[in-house]
N, C-alpha and C positions, 0 to 999 in steps of 0.2 A: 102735146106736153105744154102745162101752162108757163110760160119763166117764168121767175120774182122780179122784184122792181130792178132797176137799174141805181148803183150809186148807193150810198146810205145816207140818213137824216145827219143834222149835226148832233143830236143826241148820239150815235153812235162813237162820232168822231170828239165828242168829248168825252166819252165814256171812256175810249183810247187814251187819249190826252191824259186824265184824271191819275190813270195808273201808272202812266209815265212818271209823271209829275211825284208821284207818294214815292215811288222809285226815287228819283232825284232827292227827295226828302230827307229819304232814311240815310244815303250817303254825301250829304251836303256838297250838290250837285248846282250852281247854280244856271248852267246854261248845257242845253246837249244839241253837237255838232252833227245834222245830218246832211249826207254827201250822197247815198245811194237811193235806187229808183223806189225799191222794197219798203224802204222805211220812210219817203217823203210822200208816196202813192199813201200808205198806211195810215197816216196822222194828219194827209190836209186833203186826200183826193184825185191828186196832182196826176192824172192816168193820160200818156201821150205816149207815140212811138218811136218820137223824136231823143228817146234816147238814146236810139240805135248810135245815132250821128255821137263820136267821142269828141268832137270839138268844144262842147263847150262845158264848164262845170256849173252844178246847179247845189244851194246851199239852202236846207231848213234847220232854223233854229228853235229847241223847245227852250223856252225859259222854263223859271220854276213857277212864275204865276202867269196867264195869260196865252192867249192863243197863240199858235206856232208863226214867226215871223222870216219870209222867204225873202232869201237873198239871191235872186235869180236874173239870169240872161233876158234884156228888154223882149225878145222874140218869143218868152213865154207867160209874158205879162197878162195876156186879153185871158188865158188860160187859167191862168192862177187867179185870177183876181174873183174865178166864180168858188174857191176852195175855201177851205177851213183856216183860215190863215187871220189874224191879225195887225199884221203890215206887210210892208211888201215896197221893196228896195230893189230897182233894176241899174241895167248898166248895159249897152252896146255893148256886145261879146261876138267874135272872137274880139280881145282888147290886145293890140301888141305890146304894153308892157303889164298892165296891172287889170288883169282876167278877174276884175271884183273884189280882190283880195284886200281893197284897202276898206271899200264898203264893210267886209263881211269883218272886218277886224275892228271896226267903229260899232256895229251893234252886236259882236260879242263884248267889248269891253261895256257896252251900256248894261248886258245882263252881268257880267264880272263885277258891276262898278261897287256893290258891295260885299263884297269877296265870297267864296265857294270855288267849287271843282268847274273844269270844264271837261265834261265828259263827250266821247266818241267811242265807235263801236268799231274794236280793235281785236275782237277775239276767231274764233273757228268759221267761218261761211262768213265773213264781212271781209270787205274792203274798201280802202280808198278811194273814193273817184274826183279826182282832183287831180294836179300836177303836183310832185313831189316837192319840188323845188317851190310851188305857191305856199307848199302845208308848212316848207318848214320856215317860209316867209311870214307867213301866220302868226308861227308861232311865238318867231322873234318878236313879230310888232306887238304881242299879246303880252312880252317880259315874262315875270316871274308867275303866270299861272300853273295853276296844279291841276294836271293831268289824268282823269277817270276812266275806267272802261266799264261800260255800260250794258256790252253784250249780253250776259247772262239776262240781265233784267228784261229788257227790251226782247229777247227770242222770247222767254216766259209768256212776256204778253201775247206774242206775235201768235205761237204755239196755241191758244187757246181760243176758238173762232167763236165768235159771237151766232144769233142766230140766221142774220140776215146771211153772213158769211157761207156759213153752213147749207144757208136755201140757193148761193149761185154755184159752191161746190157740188152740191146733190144735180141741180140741174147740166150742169157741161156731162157730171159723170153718164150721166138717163144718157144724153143725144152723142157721146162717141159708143158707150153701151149701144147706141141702137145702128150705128155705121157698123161699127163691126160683128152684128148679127147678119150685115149682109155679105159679106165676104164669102162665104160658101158661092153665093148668085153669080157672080161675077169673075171671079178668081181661077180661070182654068191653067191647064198647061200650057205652055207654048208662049203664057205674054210675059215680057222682060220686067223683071223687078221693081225698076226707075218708073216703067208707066204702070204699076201697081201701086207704085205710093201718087201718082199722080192722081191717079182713080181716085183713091182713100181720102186726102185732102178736099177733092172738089165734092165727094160725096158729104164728106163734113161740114164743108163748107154750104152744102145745099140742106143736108141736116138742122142748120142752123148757130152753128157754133161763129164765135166772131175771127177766129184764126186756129189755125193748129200751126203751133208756135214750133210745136216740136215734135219729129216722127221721124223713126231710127227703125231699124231692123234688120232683117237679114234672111237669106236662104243656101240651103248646100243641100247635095246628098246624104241623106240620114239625116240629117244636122246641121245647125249650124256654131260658127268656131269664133262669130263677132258680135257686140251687139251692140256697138258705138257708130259702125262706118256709116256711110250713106250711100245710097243704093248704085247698083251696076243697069248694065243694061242685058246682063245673060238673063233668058229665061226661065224660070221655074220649069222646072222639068218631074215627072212620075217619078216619086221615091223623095221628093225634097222634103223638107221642112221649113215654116219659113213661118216668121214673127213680125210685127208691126206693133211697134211700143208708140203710143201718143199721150204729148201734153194740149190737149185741146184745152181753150180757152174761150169764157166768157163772160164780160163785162171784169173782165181783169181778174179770173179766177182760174186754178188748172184742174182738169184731172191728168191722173200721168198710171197708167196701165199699157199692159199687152195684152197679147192674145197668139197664140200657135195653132199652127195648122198643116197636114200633110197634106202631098197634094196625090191622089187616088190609092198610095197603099203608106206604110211607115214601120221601119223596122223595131222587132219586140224592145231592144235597146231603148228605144225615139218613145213608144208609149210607155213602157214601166217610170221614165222618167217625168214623163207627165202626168203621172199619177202620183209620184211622190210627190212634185209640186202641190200639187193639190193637195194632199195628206197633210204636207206642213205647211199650208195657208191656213187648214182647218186646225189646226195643232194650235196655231196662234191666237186663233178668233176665242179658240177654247179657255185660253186663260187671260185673253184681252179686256179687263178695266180699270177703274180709276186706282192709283195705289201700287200697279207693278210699274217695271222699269222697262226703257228701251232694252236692255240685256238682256230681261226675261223672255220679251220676245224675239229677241234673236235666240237666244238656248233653246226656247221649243221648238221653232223650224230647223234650228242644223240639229235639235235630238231625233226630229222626226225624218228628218233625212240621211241620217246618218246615226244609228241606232246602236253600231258597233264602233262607233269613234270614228274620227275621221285626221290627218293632220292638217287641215284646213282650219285654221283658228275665225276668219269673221266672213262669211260668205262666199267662200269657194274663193276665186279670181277678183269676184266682182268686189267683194271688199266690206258689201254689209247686206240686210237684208230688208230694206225697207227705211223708210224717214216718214219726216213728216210732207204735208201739204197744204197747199194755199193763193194768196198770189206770187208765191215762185212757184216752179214747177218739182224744187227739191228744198225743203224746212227742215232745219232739225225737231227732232231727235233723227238720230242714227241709228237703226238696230242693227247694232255691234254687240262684241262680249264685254266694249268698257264703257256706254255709256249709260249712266246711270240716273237720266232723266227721268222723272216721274211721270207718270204718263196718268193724263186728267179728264174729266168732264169734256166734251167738247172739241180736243183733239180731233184733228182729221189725217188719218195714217196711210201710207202704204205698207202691202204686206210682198214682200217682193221675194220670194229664196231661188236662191239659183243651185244647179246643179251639173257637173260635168260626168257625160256617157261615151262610151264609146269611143272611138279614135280620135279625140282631140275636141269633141263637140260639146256645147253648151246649151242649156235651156236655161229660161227665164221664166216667172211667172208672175203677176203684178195683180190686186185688186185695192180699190180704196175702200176705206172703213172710217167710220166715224167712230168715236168711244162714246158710249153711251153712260150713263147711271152706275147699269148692270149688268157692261157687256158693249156689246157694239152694235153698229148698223154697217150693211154690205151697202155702199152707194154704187157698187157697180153690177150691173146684170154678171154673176158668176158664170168662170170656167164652170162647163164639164169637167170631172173626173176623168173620163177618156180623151185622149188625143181628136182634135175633129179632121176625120177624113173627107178632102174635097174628093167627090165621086168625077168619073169621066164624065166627060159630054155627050150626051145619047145621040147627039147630030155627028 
């Protein structure tokens, strides 16, 4: 499998820019506060793992003219200084009293200096990453500025991948699509959960993938009743069922799917449910392009799973039935019954519906898609319609 390049041009990362910027425009915006990894990665490059670490806070500013100017921790200067950035203002961090706050208050007041909003992204899936007591130190030493939330604008952009985007999401999809075609190989009864996701990871890892950031799942007889936890060390046993959901990453992109499996037989409950899955993956694909709504495609998988009504209003337990994707491992849109995102050109989606069988158990099923034109693109090698039986070991 060939990759794509690594990184984009700065054509790209102006092209980013440019729509911000028309954003900023139309609501006389003149500076926008970025605080999180999603949106400073986004608009300068800025890709480290060092966010992990919460100690220190890291600031991009977009003016309204001019390349994005970083307000960041001396320790990520040599890093940033190869981005998309403009200027670039450090400060020894951790600081015991003034964590940069008086820097980042000096070059917003220089984009304020002749007035407009100062917007931040204050809406659904954003957050803060600052200390509270700095923001509202901030704010004070900012006076009488007016206050923007930007969210809407800024997801819009985010939501809609460019091509290069599109060629590192297709590629991660292809190489964990081809880890988990091997899972029948390897996968018998008897090995314990915890060293099945161990397997999985290093196989991915050998795969080619740059981390698998995130890998959930679960096992029980007939069933399984979770699909958050992290693994145990009981063994898969004959009659289980058992899932492995991954957001494998590469070059700072996710795919985020499962895949279910029994392990040598599976009760008629355990497959008819895996077929419905299936049924409303296809239900969705069928009326998946540019012009419906996130809501649409949640109505066709819970109509198609539930034919005769159901009193589950937005994905059973789980809550919805699919988002967006990108470099986070969850984007909006939401498909829920209330959101009413247009769904565009270029989108890259999961189709995810869930369903509860049986005494207390839950299935899941996950594929990515791209929206196309006229319709979509599967970037993930598709489930089966039938449940996949791992067979005994003939040794």
């Amino acid at each position: 499998m060939t990759a794509p390049d690594r990184g984009f041009t700065n054509d790209e990362f102006a092209s980013r820019l440019a729509k911000a910027q028309a954003a900023m425009a139309r609501h006389d915006v003149a500076a926008l506060l970025l605080t999180n990894e999603a949106e400073i990665r986004y608009f300068t490059g800025f890709m480290t793992q060092f966010w992990q670490s919460p100690t220190r806070p890291w600031f991009v500013i977009l003016p309204a003219t001019g390349k994005p100017v970083a307000v960041i921790p001396s320790i990520g200067a040599a890093l940033m200084r190869h981005c998309y950035i403009d200027d670039l203002v450090c400060w020894p961090s951790p600081a015991a009293d003034d964590d940069g706050i008086s820097l980042l208050a000096s070059r917003l007041r220089h984009s304020l200096s002749n007035g407009g909003k100062l917007a931040m992204l204050r809406g659904r899936e954003t957050a803060l990453r600052m200390p509270l007591g700095d923001y509202t130190e901030l704010i004070t030493r900012l006076g009488s500025v007016e206050l923007y939330d930007m969210t809407t604008d800024i997801q819009q952009i985010r939501m809609v991948k460019s091509p290069a985007e599109i060629a590192k999401i297709r590629h991660i999809c292809g190489l964990a699509s081809n880890v988990f075609s091997t899972v029948p190989s390897w996968v018998q009864a008897g090995i314990p959960l915890d060293e099945m996701f161990r397997q999985f990871k290093i196989r991915a890892l050998q795969s080619g993938v740059d981390d698998v950031s995130y890998l959930v799942g679960a096992a029980g007889a007939g069933g399984y009743d979770d699909i958050i936890a992290p693994p145990t060390s009981r063994p898969v046993m004959p009659g289980d069922i058992f899932m492995f959901d991954t957001g494998c990453v590469w070059d700072g992109y996710f795919c985020d799917f499962d895949r279910n499996f029994a392990v040598h037989h599976a009760t008629d409950a355990a497959c008819e449910a895996h077929q419905k899955l299936h049924d409303a993956t296809l239900a969705a694909r069928a009326i998946l392009r540019p012009g419906i709504t996130a809501s649409d495609l949640f109505t066709a998988m819970h109509k198609s799973l539930h034919p005769n009504g159901s009193p589950h209003s937005d994905g059973e337990d789980v809550g919805r039935y699919g988002h967006g994707l990108g470099i986070q491992l969850t984007e909006p849109p939401s498909h829920t019954s209330w959101d009413q995102t247009k769904i565009e050109n270029g989108m890259v989606l999961t189709l995810e519906p869930s369903i509860g069988y049986g005494d207390g158990c839950i299935m899941v099923a996950e594929e990515n898609v791209l929206v196309t034109l006229d319709g979509s693109e599967l970037l993930t090698q598709a489930a089966p319609r039938d449940l996949p039986i791992i067979a005994p070991n003939p040794s």
